[in-house]
N, C-alpha and C positions, 0 to 999 in steps of 0.2 A: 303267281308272279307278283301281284300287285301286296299278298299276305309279306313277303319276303322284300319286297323295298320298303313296306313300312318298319319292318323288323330293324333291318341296314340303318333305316332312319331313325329309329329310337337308341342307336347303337351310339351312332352319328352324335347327335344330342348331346349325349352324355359325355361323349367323350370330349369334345369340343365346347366347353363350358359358356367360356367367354364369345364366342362367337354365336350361339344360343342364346344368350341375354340380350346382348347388341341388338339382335337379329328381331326379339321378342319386343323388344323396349318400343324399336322404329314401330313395328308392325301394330302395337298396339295402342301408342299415343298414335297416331294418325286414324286408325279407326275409331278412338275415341270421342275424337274430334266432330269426327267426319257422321256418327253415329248420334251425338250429340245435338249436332245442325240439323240430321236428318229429320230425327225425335220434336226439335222446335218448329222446322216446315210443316212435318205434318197436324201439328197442334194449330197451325197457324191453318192451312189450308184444305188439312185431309179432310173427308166425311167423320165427322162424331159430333154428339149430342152438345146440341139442339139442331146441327145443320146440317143433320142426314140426309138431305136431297141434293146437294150440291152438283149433283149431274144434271139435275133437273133445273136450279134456280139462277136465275138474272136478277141483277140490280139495277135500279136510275139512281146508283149514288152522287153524279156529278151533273152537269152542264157548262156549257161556255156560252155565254152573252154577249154578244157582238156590237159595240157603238156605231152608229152610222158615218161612213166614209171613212172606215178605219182607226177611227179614232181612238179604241181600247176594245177589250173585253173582259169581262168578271168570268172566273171561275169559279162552282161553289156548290153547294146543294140548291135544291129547288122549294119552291112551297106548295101550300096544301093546294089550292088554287090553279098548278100548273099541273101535277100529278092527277085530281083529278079530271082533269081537263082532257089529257093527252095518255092519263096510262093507265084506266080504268076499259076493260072489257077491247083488251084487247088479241085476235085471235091465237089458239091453243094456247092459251093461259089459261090454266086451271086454277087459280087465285091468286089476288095479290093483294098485298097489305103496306097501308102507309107508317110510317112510324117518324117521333120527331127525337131529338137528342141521342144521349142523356146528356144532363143538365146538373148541376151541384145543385143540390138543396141541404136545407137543415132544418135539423128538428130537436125540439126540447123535450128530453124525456128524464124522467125523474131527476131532474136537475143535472140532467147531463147534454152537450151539446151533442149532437148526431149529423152527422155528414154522411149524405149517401147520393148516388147517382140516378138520377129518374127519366123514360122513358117514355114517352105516351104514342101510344099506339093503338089499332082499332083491334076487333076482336080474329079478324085472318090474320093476324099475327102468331095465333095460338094454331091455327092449321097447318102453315106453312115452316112453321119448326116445329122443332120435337124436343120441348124441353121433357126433363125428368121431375113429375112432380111428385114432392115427398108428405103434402099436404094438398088437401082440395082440391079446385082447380082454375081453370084461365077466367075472365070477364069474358063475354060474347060481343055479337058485332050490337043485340040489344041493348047491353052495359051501354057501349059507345054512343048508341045514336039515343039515347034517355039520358046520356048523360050523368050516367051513377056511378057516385063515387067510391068505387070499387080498387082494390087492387092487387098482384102480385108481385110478390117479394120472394127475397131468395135465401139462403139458408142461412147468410152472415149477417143479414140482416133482422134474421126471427132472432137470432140469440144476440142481437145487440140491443134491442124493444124488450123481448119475452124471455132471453135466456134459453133454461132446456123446453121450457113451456108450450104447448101448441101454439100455434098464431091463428088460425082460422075461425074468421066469425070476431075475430077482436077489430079494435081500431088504431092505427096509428094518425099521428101528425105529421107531415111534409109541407113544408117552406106555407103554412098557415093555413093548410087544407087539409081535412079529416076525412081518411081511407078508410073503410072495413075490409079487411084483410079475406081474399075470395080464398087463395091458395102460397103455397109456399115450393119453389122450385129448386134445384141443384145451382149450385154457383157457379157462371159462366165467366172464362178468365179473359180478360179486357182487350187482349187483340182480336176476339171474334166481335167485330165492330159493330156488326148487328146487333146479333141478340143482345148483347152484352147490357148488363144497366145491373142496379139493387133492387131495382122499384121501377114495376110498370104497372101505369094507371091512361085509363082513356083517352082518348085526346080532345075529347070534349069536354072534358074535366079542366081546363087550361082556363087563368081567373078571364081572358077574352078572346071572344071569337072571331077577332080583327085577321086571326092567322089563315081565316079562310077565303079572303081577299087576295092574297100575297102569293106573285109568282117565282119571289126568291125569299127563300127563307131555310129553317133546317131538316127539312124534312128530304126523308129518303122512300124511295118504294124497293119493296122484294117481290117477284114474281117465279110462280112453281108453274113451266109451262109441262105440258104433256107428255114430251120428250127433249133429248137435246136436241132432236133434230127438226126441230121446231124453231131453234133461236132465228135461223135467217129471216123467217118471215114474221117472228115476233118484231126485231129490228127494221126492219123495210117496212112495215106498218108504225112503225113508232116514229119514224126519220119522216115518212110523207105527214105525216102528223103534223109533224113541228113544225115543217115547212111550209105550212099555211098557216102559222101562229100570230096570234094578233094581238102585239103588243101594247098595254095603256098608253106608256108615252113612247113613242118612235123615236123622237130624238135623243133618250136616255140608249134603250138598246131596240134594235131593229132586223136581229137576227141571233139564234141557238143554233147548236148543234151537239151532239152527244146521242147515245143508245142506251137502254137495256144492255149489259155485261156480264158477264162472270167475273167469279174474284180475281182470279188470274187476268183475267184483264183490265180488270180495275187498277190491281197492283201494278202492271208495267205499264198502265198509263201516269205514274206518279216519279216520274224521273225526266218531268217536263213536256213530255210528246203529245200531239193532238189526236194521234192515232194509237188503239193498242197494240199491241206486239207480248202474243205471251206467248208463243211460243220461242222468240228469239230471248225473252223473260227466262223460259225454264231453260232453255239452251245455255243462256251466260251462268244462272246457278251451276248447272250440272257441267261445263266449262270450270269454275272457280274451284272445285270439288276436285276435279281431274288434275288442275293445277298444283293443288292443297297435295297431293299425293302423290306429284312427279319428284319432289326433291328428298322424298324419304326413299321413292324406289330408288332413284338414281343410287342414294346410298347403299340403301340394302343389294343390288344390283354387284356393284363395288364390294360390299363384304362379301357375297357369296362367290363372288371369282375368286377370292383369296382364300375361303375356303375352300373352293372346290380345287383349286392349285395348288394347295398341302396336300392333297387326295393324288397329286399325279404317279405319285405311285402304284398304288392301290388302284388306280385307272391304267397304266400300266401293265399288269401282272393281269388285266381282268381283260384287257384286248388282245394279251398277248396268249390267254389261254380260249378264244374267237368270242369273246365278249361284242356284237355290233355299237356299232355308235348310236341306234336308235334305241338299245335297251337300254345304255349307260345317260342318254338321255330321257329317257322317262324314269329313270330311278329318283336322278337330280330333280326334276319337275317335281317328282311327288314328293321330295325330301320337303320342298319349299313349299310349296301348297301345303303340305302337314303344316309347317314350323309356320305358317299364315293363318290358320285353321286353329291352332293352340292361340295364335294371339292374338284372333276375332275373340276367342271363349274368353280369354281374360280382358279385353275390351269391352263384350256386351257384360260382362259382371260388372268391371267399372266404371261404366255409361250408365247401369241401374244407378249405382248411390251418385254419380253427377248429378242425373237427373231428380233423384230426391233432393240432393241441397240446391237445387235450383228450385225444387216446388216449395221447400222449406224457410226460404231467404225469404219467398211474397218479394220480391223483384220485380215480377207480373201478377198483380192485383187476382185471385183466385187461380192462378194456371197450377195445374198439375200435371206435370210431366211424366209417362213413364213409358214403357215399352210395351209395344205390341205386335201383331205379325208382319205388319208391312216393316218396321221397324230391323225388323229380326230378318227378313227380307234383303231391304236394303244390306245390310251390315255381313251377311252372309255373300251378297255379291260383289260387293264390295272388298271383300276378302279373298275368294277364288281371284277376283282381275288383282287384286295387288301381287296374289302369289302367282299366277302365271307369268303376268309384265315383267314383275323383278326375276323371275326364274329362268326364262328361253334363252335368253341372252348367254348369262353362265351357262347352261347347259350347252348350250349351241358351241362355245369356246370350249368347251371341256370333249365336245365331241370330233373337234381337230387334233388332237392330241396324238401323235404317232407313238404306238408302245414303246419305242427306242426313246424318245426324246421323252416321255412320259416317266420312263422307270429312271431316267436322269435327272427329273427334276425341271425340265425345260418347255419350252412353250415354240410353238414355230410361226 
């Protein structure tokens, strides 16, 4: 059965040109679109390298600071001084690592001026990501607490010092301090706000050690607990923490609040709220998406009743010889699902070269964009609901159709 309406439906196709394009054009600038976003989200939030644990990792990227009697509060990152204070060794946390910036620096190399972004972080920085190194390797948590000036770089950066030339074991200069180059990494592209830097070197390495005084400053922590199911009592230890906090001067601020997060709730706390919400976060995406897609079906929707009502003949002649309306229904379903199905395959073809000229533009500082399972995933179910949604409806009217009124051409 199902060989035989695909058949009917390659017939279909062809015969019906202009209705085939239309029909291909919707279906497939909308998955592009839609495949396109998908491709940047998960660049932005899926698991890949460096930040393969992401089921596993919490952030303290932020804090609120409270003035006494109401009187304001700072939002902001925290300092070294706070972190460790309040987010050192605490339960199922299997490591955590502080890190500060990046920070612009420049350097003068063979008479050329060099701008790169620097990082200083301890040596669990190297545990708890998974960068890809192409040279050597990390500084340790020894580097950090000796204070050696060590560091890694990343691959735009070895060819911007050294060219094709190895980097390990050489030296560079950063904003008037001399590195020996430990290792050389894959280039991380700038929305993974973590890892992300040119150049990470210690943080003892920093020309003063006044930053270990400092309970707000730019420092963020990453923790890789045990599981996720860990985070409740990671945070319920972190929050009574705070809550016995003792502030230098009281009358400047005299109360915090914030947690340990995930990305996702990091991000739908940045639309003003004291509270996160990432689920109502990925809700409104995948809303916006649904939205992004109602005014193509609605169209497409509309072109296939007008196809399928030049067919009332041919719908006609096929009831009238005991065709049901359930089989004349699912023929239509698959007609459209196919003709969804051809312009998913020409959407992920032309979502590859989008996303090459997007990785090619350097628009986002190292991103490379391209497609992978989840991806193909996405765009494949995304395809089936387009072609069902716009398909039942037509179908469903096409299977009112009385052979009498049908072989005339009319609708009841």
């Amino acid at each position: 059965m199902l060989k035989n309406y695909i058949k009917i439906a390659y017939k279909v196709f062809l015969r019906r040109k202009f209705f085939t394009f239309i029909s291909l054009f919707a279906i497939s600038f909308t998955l592009i679109v839609l495949m396109v976003t998908a491709a940047i989200l998960d660049h932005v939030y899926g698991p890949m390298p460096p930040e393969t644990k992401l089921d596993r990792m919490l952030g303290v990227y932020q804090m609120r600071f409270f003035a006494p009697s109401g009187r304001g509060r700072m939002t902001g990152t925290v300092g070294y001084a706070f972190l460790d204070r309040y987010a050192r060794n605490l339960p199922n946390v299997e490591r955590v690592s502080f890190c500060y910036g990046p920070s612009t620096v420049y350097s003068y190399w063979n008479g050329e001026k060099i701008k790169s972004s620097l990082k200083r972080t301890d040596g669990e920085f190297w545990q708890v990501l998974d960068f890809t190194f192409l040279e050597g390797g990390p500084f340790t948590t020894e580097d950090e607490r000796n204070a050696n000036f060590v560091a890694v770089i990343n691959e735009a950066t070895r060819k911007k010092f050294f060219g094709a030339e190895p980097a390990t074991g050489k030296t560079i200069e950063l904003d008037g301090q001399r590195f020996r180059v430990a290792g050389v990494v894959a280039n991380v592209p700038q929305f993974r706000f973590v890892p992300f830097s040119d150049v990470w070197v210690p943080i003892s390495t920093a020309k003063t050690s006044l930053y270990r005084g400092f309970l707000n400053d730019g420092f963020q922590a990453i923790m890789l607990a045990n599981s996720a199911a860990d985070f409740p009592m990671i945070k319920d230890e972190f929050k009574s923490r705070i809550a016995q906090m003792e502030f230098p001067d009281p009358s400047q601020y005299d109360r915090a609040t914030g947690e340990p997060e995930t990305l996702i709730e990091y991000s739908s706390r940045q639309f003003g709220q004291d509270e996160s919400y990432p689920k109502s976060f990925l809700a409104a995406i995948a809303m916006l998406m649904v939205l992004f897609m109602l005014l193509p079906a609605v169209n497409l929707i509309n072109i296939n009743v007008s196809r399928i009502m030049e067919r009332a003949g041919e719908i006609g002649v096929r009831k009238a010889f005991g065709a049901s309306s359930w089989t004349l229904v699912g023929q239509f379903v698959v007609e459209n699902v196919l003709l969804t199905l051809i312009g998913a395959a020409i959407a992920l073809l032309a979502s590859y070269f989008v996303l090459q000229a997007l990785t090619e533009s350097g628009l986002i500082p190292y991103a490379e964009f391209h497609l992978n399972h989840r991806i193909f995933l996405y765009g494949l179910s995304l395809a089936v609901f387009f072609g069902l949604f716009s398909g039942v409806y037509p179908a469903w009217k096409m299977s009112r159709l009385h052979p009498v009124q049908a072989l005339r051409g009319g609708v009841r």
